[in-house]
C-alpha positions in Angstrom: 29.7 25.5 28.8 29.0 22.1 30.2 27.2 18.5 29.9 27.9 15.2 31.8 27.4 11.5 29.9 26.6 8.7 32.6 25.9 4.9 32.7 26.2 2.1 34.8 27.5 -1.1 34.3 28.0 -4.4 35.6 30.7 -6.9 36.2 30.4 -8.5 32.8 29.4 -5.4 31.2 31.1 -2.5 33.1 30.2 1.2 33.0 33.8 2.2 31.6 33.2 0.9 28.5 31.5 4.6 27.9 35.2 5.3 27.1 36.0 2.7 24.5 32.5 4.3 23.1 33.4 8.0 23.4 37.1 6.9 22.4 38.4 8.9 25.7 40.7 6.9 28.5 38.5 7.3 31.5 41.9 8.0 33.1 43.3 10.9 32.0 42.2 14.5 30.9 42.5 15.5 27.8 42.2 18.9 25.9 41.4 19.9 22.3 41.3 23.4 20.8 38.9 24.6 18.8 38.0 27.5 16.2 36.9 29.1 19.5 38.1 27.9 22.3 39.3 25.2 24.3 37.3 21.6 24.8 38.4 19.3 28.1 37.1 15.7 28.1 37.6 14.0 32.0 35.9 11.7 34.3 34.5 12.9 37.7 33.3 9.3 38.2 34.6 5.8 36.9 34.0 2.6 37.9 32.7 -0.9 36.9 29.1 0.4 38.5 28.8 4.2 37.2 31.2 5.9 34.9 30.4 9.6 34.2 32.4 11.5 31.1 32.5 15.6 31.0 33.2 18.2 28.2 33.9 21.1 29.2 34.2 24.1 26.6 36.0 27.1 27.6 34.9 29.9 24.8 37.7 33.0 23.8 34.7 35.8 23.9 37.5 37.5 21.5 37.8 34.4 18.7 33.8 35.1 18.3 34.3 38.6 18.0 37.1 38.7 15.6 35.3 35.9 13.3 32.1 38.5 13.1 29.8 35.3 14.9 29.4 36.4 18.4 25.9 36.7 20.0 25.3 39.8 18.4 24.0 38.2 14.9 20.5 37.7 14.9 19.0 35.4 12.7 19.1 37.4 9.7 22.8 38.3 10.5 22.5 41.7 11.5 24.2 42.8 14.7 21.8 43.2 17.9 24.2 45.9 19.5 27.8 46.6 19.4 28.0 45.9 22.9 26.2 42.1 22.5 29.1 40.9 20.9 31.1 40.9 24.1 28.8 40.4 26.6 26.6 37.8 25.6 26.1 34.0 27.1 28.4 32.1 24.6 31.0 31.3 27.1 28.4 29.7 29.8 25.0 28.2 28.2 25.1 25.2 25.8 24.8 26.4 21.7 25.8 25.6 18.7 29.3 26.0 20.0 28.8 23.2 21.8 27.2 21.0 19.6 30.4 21.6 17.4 32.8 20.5 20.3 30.6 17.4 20.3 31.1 16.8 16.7 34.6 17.1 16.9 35.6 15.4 20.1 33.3 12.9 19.9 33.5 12.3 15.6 34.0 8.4 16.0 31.4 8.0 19.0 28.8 10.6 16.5 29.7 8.1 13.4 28.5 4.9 15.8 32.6 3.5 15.4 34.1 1.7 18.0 36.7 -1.6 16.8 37.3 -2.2 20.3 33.9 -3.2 21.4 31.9 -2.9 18.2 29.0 -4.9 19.6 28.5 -2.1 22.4 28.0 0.5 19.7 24.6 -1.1 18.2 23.5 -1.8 22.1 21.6 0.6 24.1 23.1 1.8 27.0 21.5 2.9 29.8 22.1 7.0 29.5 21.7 10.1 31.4 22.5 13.4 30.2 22.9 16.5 32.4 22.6 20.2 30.4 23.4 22.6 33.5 22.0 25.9 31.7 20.3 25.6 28.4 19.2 28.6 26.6 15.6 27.2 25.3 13.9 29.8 22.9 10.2 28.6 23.3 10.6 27.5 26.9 10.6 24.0 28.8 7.5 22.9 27.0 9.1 22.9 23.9 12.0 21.3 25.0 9.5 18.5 26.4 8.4 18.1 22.6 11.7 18.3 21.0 13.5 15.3 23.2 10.2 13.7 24.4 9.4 11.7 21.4 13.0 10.0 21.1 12.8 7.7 23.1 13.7 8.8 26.4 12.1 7.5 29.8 12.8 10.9 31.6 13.1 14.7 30.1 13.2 16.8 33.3 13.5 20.0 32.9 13.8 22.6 35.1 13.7 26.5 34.5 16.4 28.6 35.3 15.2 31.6 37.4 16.4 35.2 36.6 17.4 36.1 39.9 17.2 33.7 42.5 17.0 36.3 45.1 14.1 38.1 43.3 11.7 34.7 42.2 8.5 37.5 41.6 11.0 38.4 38.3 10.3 34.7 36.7 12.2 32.7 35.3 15.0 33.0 32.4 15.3 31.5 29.0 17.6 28.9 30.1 16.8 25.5 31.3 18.1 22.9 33.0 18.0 19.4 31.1 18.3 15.7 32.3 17.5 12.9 30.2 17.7 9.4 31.1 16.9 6.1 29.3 18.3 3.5 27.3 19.7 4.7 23.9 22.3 3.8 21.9 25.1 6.5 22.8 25.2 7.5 18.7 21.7 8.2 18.5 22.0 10.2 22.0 25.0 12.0 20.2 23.4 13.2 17.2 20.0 14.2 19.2 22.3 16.8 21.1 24.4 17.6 18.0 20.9 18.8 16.5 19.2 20.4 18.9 21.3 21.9 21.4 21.4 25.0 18.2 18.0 24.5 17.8 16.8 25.4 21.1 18.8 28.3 20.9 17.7 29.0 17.8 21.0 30.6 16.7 24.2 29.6 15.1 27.5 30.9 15.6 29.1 30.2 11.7 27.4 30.8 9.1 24.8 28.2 7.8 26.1 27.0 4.0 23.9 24.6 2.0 26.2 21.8 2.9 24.3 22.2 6.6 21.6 20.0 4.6 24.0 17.1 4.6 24.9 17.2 8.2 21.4 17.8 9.0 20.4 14.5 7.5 23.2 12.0 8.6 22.6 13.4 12.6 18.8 13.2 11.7 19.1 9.5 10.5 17.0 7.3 12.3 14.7 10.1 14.3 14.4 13.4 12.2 12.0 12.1 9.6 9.2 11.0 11.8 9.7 13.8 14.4 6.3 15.1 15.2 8.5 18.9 14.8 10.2 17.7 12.4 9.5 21.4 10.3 10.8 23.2 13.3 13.6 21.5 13.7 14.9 21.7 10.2 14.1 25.0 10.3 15.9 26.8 13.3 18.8 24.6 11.9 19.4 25.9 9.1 18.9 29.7 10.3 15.4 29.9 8.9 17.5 30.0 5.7 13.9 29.2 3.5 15.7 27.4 0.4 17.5 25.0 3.0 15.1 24.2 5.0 12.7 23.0 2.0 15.5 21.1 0.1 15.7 19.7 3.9 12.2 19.1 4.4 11.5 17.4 0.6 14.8 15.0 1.8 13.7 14.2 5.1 9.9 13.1 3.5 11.3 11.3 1.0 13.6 9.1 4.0 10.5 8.6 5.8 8.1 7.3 2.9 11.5 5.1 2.5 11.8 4.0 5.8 8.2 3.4 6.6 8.3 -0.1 5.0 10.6 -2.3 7.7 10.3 -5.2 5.8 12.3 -6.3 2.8 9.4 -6.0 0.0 6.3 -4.7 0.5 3.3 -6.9 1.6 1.8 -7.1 -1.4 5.0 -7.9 -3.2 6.2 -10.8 -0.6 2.6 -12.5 -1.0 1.9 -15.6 -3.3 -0.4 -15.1 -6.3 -3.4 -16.3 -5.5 -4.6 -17.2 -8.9 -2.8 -19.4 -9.6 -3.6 -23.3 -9.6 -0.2 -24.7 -9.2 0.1 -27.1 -6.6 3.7 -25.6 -6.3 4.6 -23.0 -4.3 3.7 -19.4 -6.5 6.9 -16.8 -6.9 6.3 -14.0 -5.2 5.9 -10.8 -7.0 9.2 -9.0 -6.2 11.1 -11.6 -7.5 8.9 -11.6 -10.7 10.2 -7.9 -10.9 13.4 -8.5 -10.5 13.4 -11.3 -13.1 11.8 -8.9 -15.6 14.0 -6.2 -15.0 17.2 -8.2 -15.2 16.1 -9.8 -18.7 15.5 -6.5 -20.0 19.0 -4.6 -18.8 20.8 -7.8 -20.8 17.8 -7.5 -23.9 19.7 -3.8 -23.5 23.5 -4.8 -23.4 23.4 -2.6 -20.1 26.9 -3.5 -18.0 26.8 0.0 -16.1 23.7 0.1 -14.2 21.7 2.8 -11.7 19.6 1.0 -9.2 17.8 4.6 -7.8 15.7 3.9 -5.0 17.2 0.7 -4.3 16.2 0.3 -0.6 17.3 -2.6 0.9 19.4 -4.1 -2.0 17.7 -6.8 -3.2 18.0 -5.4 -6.7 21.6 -4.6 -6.4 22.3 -8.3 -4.7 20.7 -10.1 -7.9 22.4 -7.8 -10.2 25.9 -9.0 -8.6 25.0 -12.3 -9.2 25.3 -11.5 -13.1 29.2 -11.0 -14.0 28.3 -8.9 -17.5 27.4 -6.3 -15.0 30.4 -4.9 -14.5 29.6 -1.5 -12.6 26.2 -1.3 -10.1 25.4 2.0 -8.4 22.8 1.8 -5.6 21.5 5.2 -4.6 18.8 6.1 -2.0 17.8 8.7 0.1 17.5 6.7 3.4 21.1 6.1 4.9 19.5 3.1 7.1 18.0 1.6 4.0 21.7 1.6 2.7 23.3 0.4 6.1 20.9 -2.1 5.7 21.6 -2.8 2.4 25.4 -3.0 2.7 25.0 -5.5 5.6 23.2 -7.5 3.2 25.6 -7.6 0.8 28.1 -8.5 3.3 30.1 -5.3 1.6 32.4 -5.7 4.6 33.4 -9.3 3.8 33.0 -8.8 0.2 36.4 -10.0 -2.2 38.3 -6.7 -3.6 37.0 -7.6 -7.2 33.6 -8.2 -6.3 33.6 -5.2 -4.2 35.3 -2.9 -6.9 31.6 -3.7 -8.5 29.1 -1.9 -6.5 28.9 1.3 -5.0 25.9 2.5 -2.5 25.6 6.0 -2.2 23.0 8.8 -0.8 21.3 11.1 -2.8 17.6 12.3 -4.1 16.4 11.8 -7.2 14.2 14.9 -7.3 17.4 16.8 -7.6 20.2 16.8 -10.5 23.4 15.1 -9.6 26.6 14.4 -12.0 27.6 11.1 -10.3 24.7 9.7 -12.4 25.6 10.9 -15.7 27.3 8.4 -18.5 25.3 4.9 -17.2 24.1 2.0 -19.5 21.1 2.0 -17.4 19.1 3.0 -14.5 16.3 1.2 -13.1 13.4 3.0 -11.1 11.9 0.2 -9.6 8.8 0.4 -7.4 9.7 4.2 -6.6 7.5 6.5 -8.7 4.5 6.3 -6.5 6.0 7.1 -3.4 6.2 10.4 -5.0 3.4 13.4 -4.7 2.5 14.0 -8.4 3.3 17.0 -8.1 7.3 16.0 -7.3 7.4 13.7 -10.8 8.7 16.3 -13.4 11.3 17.1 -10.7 12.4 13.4 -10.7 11.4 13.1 -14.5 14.2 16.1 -15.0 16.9 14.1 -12.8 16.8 11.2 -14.4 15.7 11.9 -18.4 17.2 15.2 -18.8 20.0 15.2 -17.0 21.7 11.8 -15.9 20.2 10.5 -20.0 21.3 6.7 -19.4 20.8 4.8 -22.3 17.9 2.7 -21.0 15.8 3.4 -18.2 13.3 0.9 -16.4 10.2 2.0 -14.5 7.6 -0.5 -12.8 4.7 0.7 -11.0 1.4 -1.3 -9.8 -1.4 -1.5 -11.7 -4.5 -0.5 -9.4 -6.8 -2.5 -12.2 -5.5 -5.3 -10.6 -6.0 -4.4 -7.1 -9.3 -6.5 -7.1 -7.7 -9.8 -7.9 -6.0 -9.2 -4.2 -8.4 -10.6 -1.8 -6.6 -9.0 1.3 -6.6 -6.0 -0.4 -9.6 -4.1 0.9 -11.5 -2.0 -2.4 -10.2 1.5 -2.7 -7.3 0.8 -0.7 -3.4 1.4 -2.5 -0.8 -1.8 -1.7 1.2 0.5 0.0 0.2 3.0 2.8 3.1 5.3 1.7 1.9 5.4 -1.5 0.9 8.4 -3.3 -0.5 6.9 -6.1 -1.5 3.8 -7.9 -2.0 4.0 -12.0 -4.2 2.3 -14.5 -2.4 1.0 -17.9 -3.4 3.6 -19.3 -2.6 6.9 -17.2 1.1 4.8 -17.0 1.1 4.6 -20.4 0.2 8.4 -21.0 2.6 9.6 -18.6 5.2 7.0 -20.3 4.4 8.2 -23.7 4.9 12.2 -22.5 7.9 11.5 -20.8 10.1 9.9 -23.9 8.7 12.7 -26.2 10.6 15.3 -23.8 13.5 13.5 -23.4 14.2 11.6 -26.8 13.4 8.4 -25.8 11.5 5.3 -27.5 9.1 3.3 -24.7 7.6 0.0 -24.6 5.4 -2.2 -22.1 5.8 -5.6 -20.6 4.0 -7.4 -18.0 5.3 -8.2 -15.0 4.0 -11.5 -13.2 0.3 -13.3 -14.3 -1.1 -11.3 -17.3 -4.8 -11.7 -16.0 -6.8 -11.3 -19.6 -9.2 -8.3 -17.6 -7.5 -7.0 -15.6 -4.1 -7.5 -16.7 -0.4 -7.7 -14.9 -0.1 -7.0 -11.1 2.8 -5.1 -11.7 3.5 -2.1 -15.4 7.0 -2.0 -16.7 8.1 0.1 -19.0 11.5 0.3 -20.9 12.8 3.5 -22.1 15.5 3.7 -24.9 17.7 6.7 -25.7 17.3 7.7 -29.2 18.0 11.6 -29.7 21.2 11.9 -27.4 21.3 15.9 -28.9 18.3 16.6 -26.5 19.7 18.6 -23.4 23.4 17.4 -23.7 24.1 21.3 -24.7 22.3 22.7 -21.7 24.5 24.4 -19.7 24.6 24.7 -16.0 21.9 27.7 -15.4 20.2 25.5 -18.0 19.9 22.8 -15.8 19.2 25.0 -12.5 16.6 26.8 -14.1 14.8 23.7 -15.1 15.5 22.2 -11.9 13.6 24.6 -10.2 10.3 24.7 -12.6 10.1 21.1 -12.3 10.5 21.1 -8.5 
């Protein structure tokens, strides 16, 4: 089991900076077990002009046996025949066993890491990647569509005949694969890490929920906007139904986050233009963030939940405030939080000041303990980039089972739509968004949703309270009042209701 990592170089950039990158000296061999076998990391080439790295996997045929994984599991874990589980292709054609030598020989180069050249890991390099046999369970064409859309200038692939003696017998399941392009080495990584099991459309270990999680870190960056994005998720995860939808739901949820680049939406970074102020209007967002930072102090709040925080503009205002002493920024978009932490300067950032905010991944449609026993959580812009059909999901997350003592929501108000002249009519501010609601369908949905959960709700405007149409943007402040609703649910409790809402 084999593949080859090239590029070239010049003088003031040479190639052999792959092995900073891959952490591996280009001069010397080096050899790492693993659960089942034996991985070999050398250089057949390396110079200033083209430096080439191999891995080289040798697989025991008896490990697989004895751990029950060998190529006699199917995908529903039933053995083929007793004879597949020694002879099989494991030991020759690129799998899942690979893609877990990658991982493990290549964790810091996978992870983007390099302190020795750190500027070369956010570069693109100029790549090619040589798969010698490929076993490719839907053919070259599908392998066409899996890498094509990453970003790659070449994806030759050629098929791997089944006798080359006998060419009237056609050609095998295995493929021959060369890409070549300019990439940064992490993404390039993570692509292979994916799909290599994919295409084979079989895993040697068996496929526990935490797969999910890897799944999404490789897939940052590319998975959510991959045209087979469902197919991909779901050979993956070992057509394992439960994980591939808890997969799927993630994976939407990063691209509806991800789909807006800049650092407030359009609508949000514009002036309003009804005012007549010769000074220069505040933009919307930072209206919102005004409101919402008066009423987490009108609420004594000191541990807050930004959920959905995006980019961190929330988080970055609420740091500015000392009396919040504890600010959690969760999303479901790692980039949104890379983003966010490099806007923070979290690097560079004192110990105190530091010891005050946290940024970690997660969905809000699901349950998740790290959220229980806040002050507050704000929900802030995030509602309608939800199908309606996913609220009482994220209704339950937040309400029923996190239960902060206050919770802010804003939303748009469509009614005001009209006042935006760029705005064409029947158009939402937002193309990711589901949904846009009136003051009234906010407020009924408002008015159910503290019922439920034992919570008192009130409105306030957000920016210029136009007397017709009224504010550009809803808030609405949620107060704990009955805290015996739901804190004696137990855990099926919680999963049962989970699952109804989702």
């Amino acid at each position: 089991m084999f593949l080859t990592i090239s590029t070239t170089g010049t003088p003031e950039r040479p190639a052999t900076d792959l092995g900073f990158l891959l952490h591996k000296h280009p001069d010397r061999a080096q050899t790492f077990s693993t659960s089942h076998g034996t991985a070999h990391v050398f250089y057949p080439e390396a110079s200033a002009e083209r430096c080439t790295a191999a891995l080289l996997l040798e697989v025991d045929p008896v490990a697989l046996v004895r751990r029950g994984k060998g190529k006699g599991k199917g995908r529903g874990g039933a053995p083929d025949a007793a004879l597949a589980q020694y002879v099989n292709d494991r030991p020759y054609a690129a799998s899942s066993l690979l893609s877990v030598a990658l991982a493990t020989v290549f964790k810091s180069a996978l992870g983007g890491v390099c302190r020795a050249l750190p500027e070369r890991v956010e570069a693109p390099l100029p790549l090619r990647i040589e798969v010698p046999a490929l076993p490719a369970r839907g053919g070259a064409e599908l392998v066409r569509k899996l890498f094509g859309p990453l970003g790659w200038e070449r994806v030759e692939v050629t098929e791997v005949a089944l006798d080359e003696q006998f060419p009237e017998w056609g050609a095998s399941r295995y493929v021959r694969l060369v890409l070549e392009g300019e990439l940064r080495l992490a993404d390039a990584l993570r692509q292979l890490y994916i799909l290599l099991p994919v295409l084979d459309d079989a895993k040697h270990y068996w496929v526990a929920p935490d797969e999910v999680d890897k799944l999404l870190r490789a897939g940052e960056g590319w998975l959510a906007d991959h045209p087979e994005r469902l197919l991909i998720t779901r050979r993956y995860l070992s057509h394992r139904w439960g994980l591939t939808r808890q997969a799927d739901q993630a994976l939407e949820l990063v691209r509806l986050a991800e789909s807006d680049d800049l650092d407030v939406d359009s609508v949000d970074n514009a002036v309003d233009e009804s005012t007549d102020t010769e000074e220069k209007p505040v933009p919307l967002a930072e209206h919102r963030r005004t409101a919402i930072l008066e009423a987490l102090r009108g609420a004594g709040a000191h541990r807050v939940l930004d959920l959905g925080c995006g980019q961190g503009q929330l988080v970055q205002a609420l740091l500015k405030d000392v009396r919040f002493t504890e600010i959690v920024g969760v999303d479901v978009s790692m980039r949104a939080l890379t983003i966010a932490s490099r806007r923070l300067k979290l690097d560079r950032m004192g110990e105190r000041q530091a010891g005050r905010v946290t940024l970690q991944q997660g969905s809000l449609t699901y349950t998740d303990k790290r959220l229980k026993g806040y002050d507050a959580a704000v929900l802030s812009e995030v509602i309608e980039h939800l199908d309606l059909d996913r609220l009482p999901a994220l209704e339950y997350a937040v309400f029923g089972s996190a239960r902060p003592g206050t919770v802010l929501v804003t939303t748009p108000n469509v009614e005001y739509n009209v006042r935006w002249e760029s705005l064409p009519a029947g158009h939402v501010r937002h193309g990711d968004h589901r949904f846009e609601w009136t003051r009234a369908e906010f407020r009924e949905w408002a008015a159910k949703v503290a019922e439920r959960h034992g919570y008192t709700v009130a409105h306030l405007p957000v920016g210029p309270d136009d007397p017709e149409v009224g504010p550009p943007t809803q808030l609405a402040v949620f107060t704990l009042t009955d805290t015996g609703i739901d804190q004696k649910t137990d855990k099926s409790t919680d999963k049962k209701k989970e699952a109804e809402a989702a």
